[in-house]
TILO-546481 format. One record per residue: residue number from 1; residue in one letter; x, y, z of N, C-alpha, C in turn. Coordinates in steps of 0.001 Angstrom, whole numbers, plus 500000, padded with zeros to 6 digits. Atoms other than C-alpha are relative to their C-alpha. Layout:
BEGIN
NODE NUM A X Y Z X Y Z X Y Z
...
END
This chain:
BEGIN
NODE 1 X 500264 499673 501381 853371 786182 377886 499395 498805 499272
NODE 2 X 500921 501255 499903 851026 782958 377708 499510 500668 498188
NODE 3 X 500444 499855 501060 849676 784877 374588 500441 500004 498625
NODE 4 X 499140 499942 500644 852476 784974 372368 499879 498705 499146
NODE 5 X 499897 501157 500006 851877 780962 372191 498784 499359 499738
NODE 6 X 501443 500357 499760 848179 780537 372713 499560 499429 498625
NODE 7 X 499728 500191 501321 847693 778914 369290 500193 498463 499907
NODE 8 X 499301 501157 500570 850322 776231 369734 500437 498797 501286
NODE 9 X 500152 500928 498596 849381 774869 373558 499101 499153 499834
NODE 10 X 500972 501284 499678 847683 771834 374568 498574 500596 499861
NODE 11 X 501693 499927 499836 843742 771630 374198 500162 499986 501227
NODE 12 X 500589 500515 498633 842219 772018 377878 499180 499285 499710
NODE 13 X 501185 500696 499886 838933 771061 376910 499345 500088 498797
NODE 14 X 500304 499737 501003 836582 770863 374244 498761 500285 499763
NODE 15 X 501383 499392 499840 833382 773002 373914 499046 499995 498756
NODE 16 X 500815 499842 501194 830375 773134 371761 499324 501413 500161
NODE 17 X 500364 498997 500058 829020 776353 370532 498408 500118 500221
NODE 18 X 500792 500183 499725 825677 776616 371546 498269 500726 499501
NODE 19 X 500298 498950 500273 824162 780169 370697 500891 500863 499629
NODE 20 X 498787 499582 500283 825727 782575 368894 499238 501723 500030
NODE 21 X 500814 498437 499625 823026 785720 370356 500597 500736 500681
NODE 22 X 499495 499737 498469 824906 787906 372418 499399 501473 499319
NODE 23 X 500745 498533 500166 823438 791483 373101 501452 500613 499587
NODE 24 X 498963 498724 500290 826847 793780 372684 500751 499451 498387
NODE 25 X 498940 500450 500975 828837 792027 370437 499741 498889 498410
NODE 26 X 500157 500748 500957 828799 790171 367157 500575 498470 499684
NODE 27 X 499194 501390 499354 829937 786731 368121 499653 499304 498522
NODE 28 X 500317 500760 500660 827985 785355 365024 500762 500334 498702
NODE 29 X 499020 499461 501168 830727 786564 362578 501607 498954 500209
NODE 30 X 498825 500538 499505 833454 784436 364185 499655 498562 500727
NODE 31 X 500635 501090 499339 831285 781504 365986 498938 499525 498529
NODE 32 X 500550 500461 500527 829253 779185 364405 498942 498955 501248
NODE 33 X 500787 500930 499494 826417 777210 366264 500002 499012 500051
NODE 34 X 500153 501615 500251 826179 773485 366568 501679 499373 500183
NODE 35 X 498378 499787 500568 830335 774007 365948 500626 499444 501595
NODE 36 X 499079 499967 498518 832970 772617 368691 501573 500804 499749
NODE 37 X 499401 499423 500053 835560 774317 369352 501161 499270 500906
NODE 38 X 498941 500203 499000 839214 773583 371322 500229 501514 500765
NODE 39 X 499927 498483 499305 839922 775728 374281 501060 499493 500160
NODE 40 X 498854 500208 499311 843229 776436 374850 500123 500899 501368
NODE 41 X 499435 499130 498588 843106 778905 377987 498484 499910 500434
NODE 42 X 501398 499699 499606 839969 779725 380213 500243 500672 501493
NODE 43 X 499827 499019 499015 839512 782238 382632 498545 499261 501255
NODE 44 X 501421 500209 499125 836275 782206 385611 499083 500467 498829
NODE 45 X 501284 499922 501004 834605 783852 382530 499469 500099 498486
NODE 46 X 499482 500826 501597 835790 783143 379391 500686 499070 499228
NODE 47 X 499634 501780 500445 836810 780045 377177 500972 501372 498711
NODE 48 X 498756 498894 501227 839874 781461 374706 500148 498587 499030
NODE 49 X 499972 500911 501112 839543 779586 371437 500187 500715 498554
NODE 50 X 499754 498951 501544 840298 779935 367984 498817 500099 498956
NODE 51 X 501106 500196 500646 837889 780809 366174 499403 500180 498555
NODE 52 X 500343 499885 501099 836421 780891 362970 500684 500865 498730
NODE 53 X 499275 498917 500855 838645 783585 361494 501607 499329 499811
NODE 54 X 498870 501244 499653 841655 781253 362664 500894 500958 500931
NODE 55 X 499496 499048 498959 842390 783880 365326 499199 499493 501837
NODE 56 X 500635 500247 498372 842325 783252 369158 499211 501254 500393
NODE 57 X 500899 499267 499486 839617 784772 370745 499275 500008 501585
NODE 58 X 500416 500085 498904 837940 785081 374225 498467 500301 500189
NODE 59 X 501350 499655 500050 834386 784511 374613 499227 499589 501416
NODE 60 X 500759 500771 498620 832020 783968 377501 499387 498871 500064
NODE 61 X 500569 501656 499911 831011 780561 378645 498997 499950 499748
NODE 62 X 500970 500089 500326 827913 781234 377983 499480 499199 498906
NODE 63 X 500266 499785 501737 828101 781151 374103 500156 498219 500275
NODE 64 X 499716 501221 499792 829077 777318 375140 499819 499013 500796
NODE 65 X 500625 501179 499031 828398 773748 376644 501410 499090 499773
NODE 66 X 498624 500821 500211 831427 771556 377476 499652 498496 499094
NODE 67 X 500204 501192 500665 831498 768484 375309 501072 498767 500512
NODE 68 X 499363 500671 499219 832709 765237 377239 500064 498717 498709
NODE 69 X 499385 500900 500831 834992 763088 375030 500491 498690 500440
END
């Protein structure tokens, strides 16, 4: 129940937003471009961050470029 918590776990990593085009979905309502973000979870194909609304979310790696701190 990892999700219950997701919020108030460690950063893994820390991504920059890159594009915020995606064909299905409206990513640019909740993302911001240029923007970094903390990931707290990540799957093979999505980065789970909080995002702009101040709600965790799950987006594809795509939308992102890792940023090395």
């Amino acid at each position: 129940m990892i999700h219950l918590n997701w919020a108030e776990r460690p950063t893994v990593k820390t991504v920059k937003c890159v594009h915020t085009n995606a064909e299905k979905y409206m990513v640019e309502n909740v993302l911001t471009a240029g923007k970094t973000y903390d990931v707290k979870n990540e799957s093979e194909e999505f980065y789970f961050v909080l995002d702009d609304s101040g709600k965790m979310g799950g987006f594809y790696k795509d939308y992102f470029e890792e940023v090395n701190a």
